[in-house]
C-alpha positions as CSV (number, residue, x, y, z in Angstrom):
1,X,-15.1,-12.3,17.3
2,X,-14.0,-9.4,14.1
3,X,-11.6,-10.4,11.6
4,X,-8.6,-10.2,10.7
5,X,-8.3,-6.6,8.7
6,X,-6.7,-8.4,5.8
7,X,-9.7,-10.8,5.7
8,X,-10.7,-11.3,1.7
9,X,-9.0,-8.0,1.0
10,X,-7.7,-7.0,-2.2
11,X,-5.1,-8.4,-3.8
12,X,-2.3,-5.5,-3.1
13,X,-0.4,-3.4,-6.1
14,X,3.0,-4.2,-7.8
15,X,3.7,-0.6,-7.7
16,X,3.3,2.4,-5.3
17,X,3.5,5.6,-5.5
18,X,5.8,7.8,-3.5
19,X,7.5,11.5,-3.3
20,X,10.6,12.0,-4.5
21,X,11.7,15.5,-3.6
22,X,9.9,18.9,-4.6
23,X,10.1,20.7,-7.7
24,X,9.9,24.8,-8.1
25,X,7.2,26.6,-10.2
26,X,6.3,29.8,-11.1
27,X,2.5,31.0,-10.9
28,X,2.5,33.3,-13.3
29,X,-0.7,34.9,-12.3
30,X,0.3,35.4,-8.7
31,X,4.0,36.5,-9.4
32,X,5.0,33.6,-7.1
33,X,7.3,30.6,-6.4
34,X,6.0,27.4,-5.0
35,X,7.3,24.0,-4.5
36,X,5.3,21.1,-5.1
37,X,5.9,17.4,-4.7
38,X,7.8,15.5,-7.2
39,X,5.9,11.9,-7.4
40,X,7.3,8.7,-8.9
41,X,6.4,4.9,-8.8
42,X,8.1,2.3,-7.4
43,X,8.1,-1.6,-7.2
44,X,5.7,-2.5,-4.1
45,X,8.1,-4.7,-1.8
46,X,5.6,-5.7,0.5
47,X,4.6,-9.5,-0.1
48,X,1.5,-10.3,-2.2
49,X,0.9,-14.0,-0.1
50,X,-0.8,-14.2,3.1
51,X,2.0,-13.7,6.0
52,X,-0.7,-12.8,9.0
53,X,0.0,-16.3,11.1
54,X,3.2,-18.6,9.1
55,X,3.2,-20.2,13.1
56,X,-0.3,-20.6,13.4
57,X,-2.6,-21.6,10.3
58,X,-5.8,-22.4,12.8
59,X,-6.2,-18.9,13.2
60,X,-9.9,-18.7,13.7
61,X,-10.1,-15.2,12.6
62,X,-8.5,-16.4,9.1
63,X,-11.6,-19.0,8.5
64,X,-12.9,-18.0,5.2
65,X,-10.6,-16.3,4.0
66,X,-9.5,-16.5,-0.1
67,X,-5.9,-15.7,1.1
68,X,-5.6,-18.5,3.2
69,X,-3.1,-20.9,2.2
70,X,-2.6,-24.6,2.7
């Protein structure tokens, strides 16, 4: 029997980062435009507690695990 792929994972980030539209340069060197990504952070909305079973806490592939809760 595997694991659960959250099994003893990491706790996740507060923030992520994400694109926010693009942004035109000039490369000099090339005589070109180009558009590159505009990236920003954000607050991370996913939850930081351990939501893989809520109906089921026996989950034998959650044995073990330091997220399990109580």
């Amino acid at each position: 029997m595997s694991l659960n792929g959250c099994h003893n994972r990491p706790p996740l980030r507060d923030t992520a980062i994400v694109q926010s539209g693009w942004r035109e340069i000039f490369i000099d060197s090339e005589q070109v435009y180009t558009r590159v990504p505009v990236m920003i952070y954000i607050s991370d909305p996913m939850t930081k507690r351990c939501v893989y079973s809520q109906d089921n806490k026996n989950d034998p592939k959650c044995i073990g695990c330091k997220h399990l809760e109580n």
